[in-house]
N, C-alpha and C positions, 0 to 999 in steps of 0.2 A: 464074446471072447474075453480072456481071464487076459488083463492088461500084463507084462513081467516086470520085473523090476530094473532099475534102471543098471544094478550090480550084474544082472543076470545076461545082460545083453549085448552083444558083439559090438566091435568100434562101427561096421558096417550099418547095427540095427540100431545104435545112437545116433549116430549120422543124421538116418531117416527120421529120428525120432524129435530131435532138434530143429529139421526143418519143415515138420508139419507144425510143430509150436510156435518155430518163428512167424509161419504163415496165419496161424489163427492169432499170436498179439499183434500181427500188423492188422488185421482185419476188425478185432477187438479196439485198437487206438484209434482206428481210420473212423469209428462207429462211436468213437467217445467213452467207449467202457472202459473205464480207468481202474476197477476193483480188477477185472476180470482180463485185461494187460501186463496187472502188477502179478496177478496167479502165473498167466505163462512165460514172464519174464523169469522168475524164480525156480519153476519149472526146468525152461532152460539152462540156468545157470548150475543147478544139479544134473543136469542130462552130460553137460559140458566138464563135469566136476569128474565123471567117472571117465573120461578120454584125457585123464593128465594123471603123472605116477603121485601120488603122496610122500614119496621118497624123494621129490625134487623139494621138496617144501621142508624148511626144519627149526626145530622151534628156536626163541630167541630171534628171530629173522622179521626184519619188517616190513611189510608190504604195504602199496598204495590198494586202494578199496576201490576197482571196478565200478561206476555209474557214479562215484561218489568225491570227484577230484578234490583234491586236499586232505582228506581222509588217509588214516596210517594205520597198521593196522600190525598190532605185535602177537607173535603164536606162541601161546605158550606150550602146547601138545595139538596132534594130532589124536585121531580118531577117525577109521575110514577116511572119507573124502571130505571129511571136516578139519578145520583147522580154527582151534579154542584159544582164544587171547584176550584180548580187549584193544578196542581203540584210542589212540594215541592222543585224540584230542577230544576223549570222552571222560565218562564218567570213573573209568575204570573196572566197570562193572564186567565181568566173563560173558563172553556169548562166544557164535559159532557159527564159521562161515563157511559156503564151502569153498574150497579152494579154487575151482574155477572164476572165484571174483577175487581173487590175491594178486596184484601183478609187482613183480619186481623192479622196482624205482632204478 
């Protein structure tokens, strides 16, 4: 069966799709696979990225970073369920998160 994409699929078939993930990185940490944890953490956190509008989020706006406390995180555009900035007490360098790991301070 041809997997869909995560844009393609109802908040209902996210849902499901989120908690069968959750279920294999708890089974994956419980087992010590730490490569194969951090795959369906990330997983997740894009499953999660498309059940939230991108219109909530706007650039110049700073956010705390999800798994990451102390971390800051400034947007400088969107893109789909990305949000393109740099962090606050990094390098300065551009990357791209999805929004589902942005929370507002």
């Amino acid at each position: 069966m041809l997997q869909k994409r995560y844009s393609e699929m109802t908040e209902y078939e996210l849902k499901q799709e989120i908690a069968t993930l959750t279920e294999k990185a708890r089974k994956a940490e419980q087992m010590g696979m730490v490569n194969e944890f951090a795959v369906y953490e990330r997983k997740i956190a894009m499953a999660k990225a498309y059940l939230l509008n991108p219109e909530d989020f706007r650039p110049g706006d700073i956010y705390e970073i999800d798994g990451d406390p102390g971390s800051f995180f400034k947007i400088r555009y969107l893109n789909g369920v990305f949000a393109w900035g740099y962090r606050l007490n990094g390098d300065g360098s551009e990357e791209a998160l999805p929004i589902s790991l942005l929370i507002k301070p």
